[in-house]
C-alpha positions in Angstrom: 100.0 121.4 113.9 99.1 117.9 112.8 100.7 116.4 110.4 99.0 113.8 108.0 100.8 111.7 105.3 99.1 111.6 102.2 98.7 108.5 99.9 99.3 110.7 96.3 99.0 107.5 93.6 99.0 110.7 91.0 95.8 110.8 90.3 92.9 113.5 90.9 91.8 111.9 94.1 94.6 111.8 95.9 95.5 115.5 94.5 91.9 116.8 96.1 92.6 115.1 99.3 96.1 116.7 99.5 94.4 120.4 98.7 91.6 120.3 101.2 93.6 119.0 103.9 96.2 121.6 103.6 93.2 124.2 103.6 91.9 122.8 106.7 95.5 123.6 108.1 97.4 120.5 108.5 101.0 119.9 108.4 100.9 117.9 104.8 103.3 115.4 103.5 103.0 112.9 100.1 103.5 109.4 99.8 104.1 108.1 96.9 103.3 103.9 97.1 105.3 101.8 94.4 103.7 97.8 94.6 104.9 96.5 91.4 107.8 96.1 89.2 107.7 93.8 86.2 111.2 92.7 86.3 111.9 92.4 89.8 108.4 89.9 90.1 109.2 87.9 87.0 113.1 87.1 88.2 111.3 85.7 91.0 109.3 83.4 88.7 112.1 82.9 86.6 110.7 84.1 83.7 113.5 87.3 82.4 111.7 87.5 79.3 108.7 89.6 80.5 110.3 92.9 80.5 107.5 95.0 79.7 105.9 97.4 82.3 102.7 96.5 83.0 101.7 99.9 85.1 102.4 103.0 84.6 103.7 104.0 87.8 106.8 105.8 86.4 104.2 108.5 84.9 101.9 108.0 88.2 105.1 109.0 90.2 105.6 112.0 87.8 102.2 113.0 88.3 102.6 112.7 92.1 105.8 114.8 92.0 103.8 117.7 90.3 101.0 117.6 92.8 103.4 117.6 95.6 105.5 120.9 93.8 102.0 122.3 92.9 101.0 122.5 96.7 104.5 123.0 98.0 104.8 119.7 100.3 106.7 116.9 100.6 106.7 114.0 98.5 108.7 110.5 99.9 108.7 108.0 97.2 108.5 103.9 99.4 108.3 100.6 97.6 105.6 97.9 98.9 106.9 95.2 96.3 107.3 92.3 98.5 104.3 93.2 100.9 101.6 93.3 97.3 104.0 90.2 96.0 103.2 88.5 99.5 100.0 89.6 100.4 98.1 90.3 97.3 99.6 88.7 94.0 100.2 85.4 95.8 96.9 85.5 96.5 95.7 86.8 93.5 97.4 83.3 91.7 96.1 80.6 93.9 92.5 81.8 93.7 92.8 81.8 90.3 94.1 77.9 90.4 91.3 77.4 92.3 89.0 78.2 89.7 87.8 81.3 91.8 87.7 84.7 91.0 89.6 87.0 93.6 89.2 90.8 94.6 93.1 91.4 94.6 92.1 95.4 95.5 90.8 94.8 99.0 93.6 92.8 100.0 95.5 95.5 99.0 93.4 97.8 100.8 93.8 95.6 103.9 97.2 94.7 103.8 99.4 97.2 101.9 97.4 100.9 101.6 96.6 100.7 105.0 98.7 98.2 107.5 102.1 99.1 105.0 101.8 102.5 104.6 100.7 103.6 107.6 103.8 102.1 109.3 106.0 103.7 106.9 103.9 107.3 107.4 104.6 107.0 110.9 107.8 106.9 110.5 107.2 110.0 108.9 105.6 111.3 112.0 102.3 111.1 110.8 99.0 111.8 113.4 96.6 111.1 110.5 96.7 109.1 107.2 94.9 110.2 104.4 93.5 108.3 101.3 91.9 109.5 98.2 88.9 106.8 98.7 85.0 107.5 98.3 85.0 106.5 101.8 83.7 108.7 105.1 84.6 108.0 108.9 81.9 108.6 112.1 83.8 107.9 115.5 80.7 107.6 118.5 81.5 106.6 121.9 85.4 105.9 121.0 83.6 103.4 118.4 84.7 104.1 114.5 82.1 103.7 111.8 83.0 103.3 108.3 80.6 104.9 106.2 79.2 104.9 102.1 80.4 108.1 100.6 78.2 110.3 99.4 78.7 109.7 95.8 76.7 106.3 95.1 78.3 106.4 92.3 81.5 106.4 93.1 81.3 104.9 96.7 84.4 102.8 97.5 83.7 101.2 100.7 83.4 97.5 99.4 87.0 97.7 98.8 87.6 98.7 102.4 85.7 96.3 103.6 88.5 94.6 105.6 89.9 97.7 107.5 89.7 97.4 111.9 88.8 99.5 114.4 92.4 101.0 114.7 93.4 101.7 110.9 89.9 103.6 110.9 90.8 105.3 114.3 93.6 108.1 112.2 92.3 107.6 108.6 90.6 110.6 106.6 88.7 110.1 103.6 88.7 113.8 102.1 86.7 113.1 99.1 84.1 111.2 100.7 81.8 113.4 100.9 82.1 115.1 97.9 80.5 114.0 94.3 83.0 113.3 91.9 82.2 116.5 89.8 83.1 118.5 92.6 86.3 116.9 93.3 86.6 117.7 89.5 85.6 121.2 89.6 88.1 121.8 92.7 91.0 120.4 90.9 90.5 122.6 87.7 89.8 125.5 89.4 93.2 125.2 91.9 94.8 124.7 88.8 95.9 120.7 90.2 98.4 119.2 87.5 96.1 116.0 87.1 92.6 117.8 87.6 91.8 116.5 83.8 93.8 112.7 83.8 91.6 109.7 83.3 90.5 107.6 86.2 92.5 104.5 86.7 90.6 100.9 86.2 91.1 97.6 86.6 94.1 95.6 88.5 97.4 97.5 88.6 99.4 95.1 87.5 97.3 94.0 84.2 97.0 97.5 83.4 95.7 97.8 79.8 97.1 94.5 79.0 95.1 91.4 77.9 94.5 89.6 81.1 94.3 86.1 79.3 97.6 86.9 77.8 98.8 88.2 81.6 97.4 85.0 83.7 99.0 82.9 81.1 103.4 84.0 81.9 101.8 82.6 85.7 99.8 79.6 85.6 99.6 76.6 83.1 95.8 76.8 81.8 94.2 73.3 80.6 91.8 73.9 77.8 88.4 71.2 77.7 85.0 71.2 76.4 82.0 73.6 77.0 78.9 71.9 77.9 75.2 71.9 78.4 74.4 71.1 81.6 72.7 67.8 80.4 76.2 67.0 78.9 76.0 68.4 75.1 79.7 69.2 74.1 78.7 72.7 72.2 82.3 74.4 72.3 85.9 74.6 74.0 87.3 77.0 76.8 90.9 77.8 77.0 90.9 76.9 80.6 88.7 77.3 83.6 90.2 79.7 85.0 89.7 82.2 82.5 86.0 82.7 83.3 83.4 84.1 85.7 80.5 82.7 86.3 77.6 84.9 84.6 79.9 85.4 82.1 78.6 86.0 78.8 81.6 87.8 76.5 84.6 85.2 74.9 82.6 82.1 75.1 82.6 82.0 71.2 79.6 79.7 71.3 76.1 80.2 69.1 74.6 78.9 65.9 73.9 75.7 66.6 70.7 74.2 65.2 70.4 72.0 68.1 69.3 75.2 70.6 67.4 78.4 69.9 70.0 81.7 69.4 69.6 83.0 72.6 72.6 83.9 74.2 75.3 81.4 76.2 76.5 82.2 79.7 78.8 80.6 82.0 76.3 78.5 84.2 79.1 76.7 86.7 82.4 74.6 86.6 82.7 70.9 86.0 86.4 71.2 87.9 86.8 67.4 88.3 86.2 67.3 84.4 87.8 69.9 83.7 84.2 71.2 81.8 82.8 74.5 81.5 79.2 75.0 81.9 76.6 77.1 79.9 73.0 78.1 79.0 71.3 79.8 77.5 69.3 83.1 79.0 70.6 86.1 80.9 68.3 84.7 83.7 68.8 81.3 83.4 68.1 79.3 86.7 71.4 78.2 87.7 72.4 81.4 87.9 70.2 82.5 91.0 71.6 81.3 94.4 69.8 82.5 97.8 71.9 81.1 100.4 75.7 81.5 100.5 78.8 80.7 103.2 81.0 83.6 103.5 84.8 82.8 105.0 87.2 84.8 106.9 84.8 87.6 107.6 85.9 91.0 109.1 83.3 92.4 111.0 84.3 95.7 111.4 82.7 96.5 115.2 84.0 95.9 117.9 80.9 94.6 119.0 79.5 91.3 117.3 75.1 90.5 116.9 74.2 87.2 118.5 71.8 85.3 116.8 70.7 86.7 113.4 70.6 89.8 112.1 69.2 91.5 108.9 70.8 93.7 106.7 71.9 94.5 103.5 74.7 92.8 101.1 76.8 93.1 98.1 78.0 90.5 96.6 80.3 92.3 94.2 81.1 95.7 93.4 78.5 98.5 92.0 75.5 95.6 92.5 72.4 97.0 94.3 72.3 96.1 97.7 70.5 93.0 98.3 68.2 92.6 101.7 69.9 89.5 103.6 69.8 87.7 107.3 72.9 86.6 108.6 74.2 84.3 110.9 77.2 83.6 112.2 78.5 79.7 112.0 81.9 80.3 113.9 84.0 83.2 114.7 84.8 84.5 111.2 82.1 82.6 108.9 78.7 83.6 107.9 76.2 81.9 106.4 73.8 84.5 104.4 69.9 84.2 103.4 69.1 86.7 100.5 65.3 87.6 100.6 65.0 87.0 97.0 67.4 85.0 94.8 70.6 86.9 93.7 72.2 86.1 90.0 75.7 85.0 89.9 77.2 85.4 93.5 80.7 83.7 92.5 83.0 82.4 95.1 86.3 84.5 95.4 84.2 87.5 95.6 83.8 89.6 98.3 80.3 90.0 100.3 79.8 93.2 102.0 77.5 93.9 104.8 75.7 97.3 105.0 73.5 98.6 107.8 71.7 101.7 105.8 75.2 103.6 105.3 77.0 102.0 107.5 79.3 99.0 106.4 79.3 96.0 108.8 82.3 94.2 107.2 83.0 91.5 104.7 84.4 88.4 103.8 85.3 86.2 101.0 82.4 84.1 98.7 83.2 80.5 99.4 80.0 78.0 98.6 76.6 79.4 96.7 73.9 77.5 96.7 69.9 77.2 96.2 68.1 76.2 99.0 70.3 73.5 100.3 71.4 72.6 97.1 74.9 73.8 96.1 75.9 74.9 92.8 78.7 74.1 90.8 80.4 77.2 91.2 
């Protein structure tokens, strides 16, 4: 009998995946991943007065434990701490420094759900691993395929963007091809302990907190003017890093008699200057960028296109897939030609390649531009 090792985070996901694998006949053991502990990460900033846990994991562990007890398997409890404090938090901070916004969750994808914890399930003797991702697998001709699931709504593939040819080669995706009321339905019939708990959102370790309030216990933020992009001073940011370009909520701006009352969005950044830039206009023009230079690109084939090739991109999560040509400018950078202009592609994000169902791979946002010009992003 195979045996497959579980990720159970204690949510419904995980608890479907568990359930239908166990059906299918597998030898089925839980792994309970623990990536962040408020005190242990703030004595290594030296900072002893954040004591407060920032995720739930305790409850997420509890939740875990009853799955595990529900279906009568193992559950082994590990601790990733140092790997997401290396790997994904680290990078979370300097991106922000930068005045970038970062995808922590695909790093975390890449670096601890996957490369960690399938070392430590093998250790477990696990033959497969198993995730409770909106993901599906195709393996042709010893080649592995990582594929949309079939929930549009739900699909999580973006965020796997970064997996290789080996991490795909023993990992099942369950839920995949499921919609997300029938994962539901499953878990409430089978009577699963968290068939009725809330999806989890956002970054684990900002949980429901503030995230101004969070970024601010780790980097020093430099408040400065917002301006017009012809120089008009018409408000002040609490530092750069703090926004998102397309961003429209917190800018606190309006009711000036010198503009009209349409609304203010974040336009670019004046980093040198330490300026903020806005207009007015959900499709204002500065917002619209048609070429862009994507770094550190996993392509997840082993099999590379020469030349160009066309396909489809998004340039951050739940956005419609945008028509593209690609080219590569060395081994892991891409330079990308939308077909029409895209609003607010923002460097930090992810772009992720899709041929029809299939995705190609991704990298990280680093210059946007129009035409050949580039914009202050």
């Amino acid at each position: 009998m195979k045996r497959v090792v579980v990720g159970l985070s204690g949510g419904v996901d995980s608890a479907v995946s568990a359930y239908l694998l166990q059906k299918q006949g597998y030898d089925v053991v839980g792994l309970f991943m623990r990536n962040w502990d408020s005190a242990a990460n703030n004595d290594i900033l030296g900072n002893p007065t954040l004591t407060e846990d920032i995720c739930p994991q305790e409850q997420d562990y509890l939740d875990a434990k009853k799955v595990a007890d529900h279906l009568g398997i193992e559950l082994y409890r590990h601790d990733f701490i140092k790997e997401y404090w290396d790997y994904v938090f680290t990078y979370f901070l300097e991106e922000y420094k930068k005045n970038r916004t970062p995808n922590p969750d695909i790093l975390c994808n890449k670096y601890v759900k996957f490369a960690g914890f399938q070392g430590v399930a093998k250790s477990l003797g696990a033959d497969y691993f198993a995730y409770g991702h909106y993901a599906r697998v195709k393996e042709e001709n010893g080649e592995y395929f990582l594929l949309k699931g079939l929930d549009d709504n739900k699909d999580q593939t973006y965020f796997l963007s970064q997996l290789n040819q080996s991490q795909l080669s023993k990992s099942l995706f369950p839920v995949g091809d499921l919609p997300k009321v029938e994962v539901r339905r499953i878990a409430l019939e089978n009577n699963l302990p968290t068939a009725q708990k809330k999806d989890s959102t956002g970054i684990c370790f900002i949980g429901e907190r503030d995230f101004k309030n969070f970024l601010k216990n780790y980097i020093y933020a430099k408040p400065g003017d917002i301006k017009t992009l012809d120089g008009k001073v018409i408000g002040q940011h609490d530092g750069l890093m703090y926004y998102t370009i397309g961003q429209r909520k917190g800018l606190l701006i309006g009711g000036d008699s010198r503009f009209s009352q349409a609304p203010w969005f974040v336009v670019g950044k004046d980093i040198k200057n330490n300026v903020l830039l806005a207009g007015q206009g959900f499709h204002h023009p500065k917002l619209y960028a048609n070429r862009v230079i994507v770094e550190g690109v996993n392509w997840i084939s082993p099999k590379k296109f020469t030349n160009t090739m066309e396909c489809m991109a998004k340039f951050r999560y739940r956005q419609a897939d945008n028509p593209v040509i690609i080219k590569w400018l060395d081994e892991t950078t891409l330079e990308v030609i939308t077909n029409k202009p895209v609003r607010a592609i923002t460097p930090g994000q992810a772009a992720v390649f899709y041929d029809g169902e299939v995705c190609l791979g991704g990298g990280t946002i680093n210059e946007v531009f129009q035409n050949t010009i580039k914009l202050p992003y």
